[in-house]
C-alpha positions in Angstrom: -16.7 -63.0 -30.2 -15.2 -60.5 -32.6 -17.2 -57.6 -31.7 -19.3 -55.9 -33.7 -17.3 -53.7 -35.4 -14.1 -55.7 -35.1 -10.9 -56.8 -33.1 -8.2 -53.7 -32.1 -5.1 -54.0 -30.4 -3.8 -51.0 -28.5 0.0 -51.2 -28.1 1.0 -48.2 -25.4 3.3 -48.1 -22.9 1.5 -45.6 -21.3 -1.4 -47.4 -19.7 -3.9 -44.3 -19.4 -3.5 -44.1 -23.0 -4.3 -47.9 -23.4 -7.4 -47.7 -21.3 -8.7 -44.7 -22.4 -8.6 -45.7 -25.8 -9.4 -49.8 -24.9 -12.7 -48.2 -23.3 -13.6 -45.9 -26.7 -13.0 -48.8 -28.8 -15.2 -51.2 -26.3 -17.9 -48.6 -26.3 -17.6 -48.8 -30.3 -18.9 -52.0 -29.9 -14.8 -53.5 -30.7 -13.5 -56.4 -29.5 -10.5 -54.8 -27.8 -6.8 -56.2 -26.4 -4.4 -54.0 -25.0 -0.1 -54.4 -24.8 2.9 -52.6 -22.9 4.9 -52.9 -26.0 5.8 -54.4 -29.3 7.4 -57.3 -27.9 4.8 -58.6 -26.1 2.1 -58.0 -28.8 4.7 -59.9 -31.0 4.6 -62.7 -29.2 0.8 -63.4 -29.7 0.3 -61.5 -33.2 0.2 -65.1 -35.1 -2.8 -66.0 -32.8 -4.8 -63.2 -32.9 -8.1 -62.4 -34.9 -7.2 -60.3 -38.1 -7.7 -56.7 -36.9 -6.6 -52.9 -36.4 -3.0 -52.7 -34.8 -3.2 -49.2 -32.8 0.6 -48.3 -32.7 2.4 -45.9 -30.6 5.7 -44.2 -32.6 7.2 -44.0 -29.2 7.9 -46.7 -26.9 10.6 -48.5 -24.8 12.3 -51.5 -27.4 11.3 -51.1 -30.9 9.1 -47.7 -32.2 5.9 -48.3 -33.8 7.2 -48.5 -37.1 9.9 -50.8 -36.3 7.1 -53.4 -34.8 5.3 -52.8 -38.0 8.5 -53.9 -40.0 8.8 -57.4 -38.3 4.6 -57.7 -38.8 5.2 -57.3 -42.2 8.4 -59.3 -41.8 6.4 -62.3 -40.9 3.6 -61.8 -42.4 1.1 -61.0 -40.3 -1.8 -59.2 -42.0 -3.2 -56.9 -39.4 -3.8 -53.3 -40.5 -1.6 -50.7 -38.3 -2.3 -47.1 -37.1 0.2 -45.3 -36.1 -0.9 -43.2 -33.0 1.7 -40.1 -32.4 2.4 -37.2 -30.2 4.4 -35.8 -33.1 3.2 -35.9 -36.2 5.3 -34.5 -38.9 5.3 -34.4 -43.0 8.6 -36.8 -43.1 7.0 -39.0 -40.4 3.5 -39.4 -42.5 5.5 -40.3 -45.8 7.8 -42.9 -43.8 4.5 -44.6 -42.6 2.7 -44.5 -45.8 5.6 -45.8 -47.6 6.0 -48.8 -44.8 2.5 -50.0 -45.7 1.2 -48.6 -42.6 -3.1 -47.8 -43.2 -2.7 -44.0 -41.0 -1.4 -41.9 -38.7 -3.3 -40.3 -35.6 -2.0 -37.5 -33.4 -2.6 -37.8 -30.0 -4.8 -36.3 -28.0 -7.3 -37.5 -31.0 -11.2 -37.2 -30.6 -13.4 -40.2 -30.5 -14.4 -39.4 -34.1 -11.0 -39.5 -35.1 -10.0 -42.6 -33.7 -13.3 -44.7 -35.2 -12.9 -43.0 -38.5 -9.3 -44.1 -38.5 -10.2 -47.7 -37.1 -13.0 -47.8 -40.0 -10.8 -47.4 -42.2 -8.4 -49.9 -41.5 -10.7 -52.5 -40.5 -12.1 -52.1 -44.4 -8.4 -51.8 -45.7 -7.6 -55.5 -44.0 -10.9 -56.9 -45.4 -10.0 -56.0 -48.7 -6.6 -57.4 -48.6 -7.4 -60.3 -47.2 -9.6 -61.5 -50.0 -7.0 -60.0 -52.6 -4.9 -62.5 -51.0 -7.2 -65.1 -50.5 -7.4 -64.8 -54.5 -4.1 -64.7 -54.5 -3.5 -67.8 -52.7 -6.7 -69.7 -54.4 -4.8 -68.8 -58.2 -1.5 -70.1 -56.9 -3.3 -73.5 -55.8 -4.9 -73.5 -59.4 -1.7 -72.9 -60.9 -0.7 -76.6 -59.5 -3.1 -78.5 -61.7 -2.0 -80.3 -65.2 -4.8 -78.8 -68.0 -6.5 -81.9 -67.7 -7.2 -81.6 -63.8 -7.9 -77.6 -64.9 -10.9 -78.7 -67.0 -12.1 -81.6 -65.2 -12.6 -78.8 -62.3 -14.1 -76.8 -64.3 -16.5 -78.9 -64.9 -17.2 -80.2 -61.6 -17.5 -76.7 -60.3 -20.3 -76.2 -62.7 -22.3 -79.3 -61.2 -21.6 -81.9 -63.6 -21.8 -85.4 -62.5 -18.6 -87.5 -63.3 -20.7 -89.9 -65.9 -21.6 -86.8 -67.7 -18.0 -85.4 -67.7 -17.0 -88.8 -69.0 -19.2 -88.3 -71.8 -18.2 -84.8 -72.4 -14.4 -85.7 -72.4 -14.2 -89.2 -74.2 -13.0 -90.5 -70.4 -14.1 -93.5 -68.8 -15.9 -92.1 -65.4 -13.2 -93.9 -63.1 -10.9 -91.7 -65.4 -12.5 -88.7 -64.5 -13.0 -89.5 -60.8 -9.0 -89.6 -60.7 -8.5 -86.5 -62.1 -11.0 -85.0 -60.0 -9.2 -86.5 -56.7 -5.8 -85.4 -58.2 -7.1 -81.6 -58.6 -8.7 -81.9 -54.8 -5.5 -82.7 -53.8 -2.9 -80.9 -55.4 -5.5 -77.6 -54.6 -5.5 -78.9 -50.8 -9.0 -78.9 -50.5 -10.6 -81.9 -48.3 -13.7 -81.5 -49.5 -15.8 -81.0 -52.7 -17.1 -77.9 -51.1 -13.9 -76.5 -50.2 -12.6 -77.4 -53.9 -15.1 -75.3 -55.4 -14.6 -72.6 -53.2 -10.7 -72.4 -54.3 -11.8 -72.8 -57.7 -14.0 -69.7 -57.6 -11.3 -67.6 -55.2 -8.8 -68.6 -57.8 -10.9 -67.5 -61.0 -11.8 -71.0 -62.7 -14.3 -70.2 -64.6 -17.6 -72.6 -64.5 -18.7 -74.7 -67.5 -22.6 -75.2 -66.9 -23.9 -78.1 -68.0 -25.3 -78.5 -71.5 
């Protein structure tokens, strides 16, 4: 279970701060972990559900920033909030320019908190299909033109007799190609293939 409005990871070492704002979140209908520091969120990042990183700027070990470095660093694609006691114009631009989604000074009202986690939650969706696409056009990029149109082709819903026809192949020719496309794309199935296809921007050929 995700939640209903989706997974948020407080990281506090102060843990009033981490219950108080584990029990908003909750009550927000999140799905909500909580961690004493960067380190030990680190350690599980990889494994967690995409979500909303609530950062402190302070913290024993590495600040907030410098936990959002190594996220980026190893690519992990939550979205980050930066939660301060501090804020400050030079801080804001340092955290804008790191990538990170926005900055909250503490104490913050429930209404700032959501709008902020909003916010992020929507920022991560969007770039996880941009890289999705991303990732779905690099696949594409793997395929000789012939595999490219045979693709195309069977994306649209033609039948491999009727590409044949279309291509001057012999079927058996076309069923190859078709394999060779699957695989190169690392798609196990012809479901999965089309849904790279469409990530990735082939465009369709309906049949005639």
């Amino acid at each position: 279970m995700t939640g209903t409005f989706g997974a948020c990871y407080v990281v506090d070492d102060d843990p009033a701060v981490r219950a108080s704002v584990a029990l908003l979140l909750e009550d927000a209908g999140c799905h909500v972990r909580t961690f004493p520091d960067g380190a030990a969120f680190l350690r599980l990042a990889e494994a967690l559900l995409r979500g909303c990183v609530l950062l402190d700027i302070r913290m024993p070990g590495a600040c907030g920033l410098g936990i959002h470095r190594e996220m980026v660093q190893h690519g992990f694609l939550h979205s980050v909030v930066i939660m301060t006691a501090y804020a400050s114009v030079a801080l804001a631009v340092e955290a804008v320019k790191a990538g990170v989604c926005d900055l909250i000074e503490k104490p913050f009202s429930t209404d700032a908190l959501l709008r902020c986690v909003v916010a992020a939650l929507a920022q991560g969706q969007a770039h996880s299909a941009g890289a999705e696409a991303t990732e779905a056009s690099s696949r594409l990029g793997r395929l000789s033109a012939r595999e490219a149109e045979v693709l195309r082709h069977v994306v649209g819903g033609w039948q491999n007799k009727e590409i044949a026809r279309e291509l001057g192949l012999s079927p058996r020719t076309v069923e190859r190609f078709r394999l060779n496309a699957m695989a190169k794309i690392g798609a196990t199935s012809l479901p999965e293939a089309v849904r790279i296809a469409l990530e990735g921007g082939l465009r369709a050929l309906d049949p005639r």
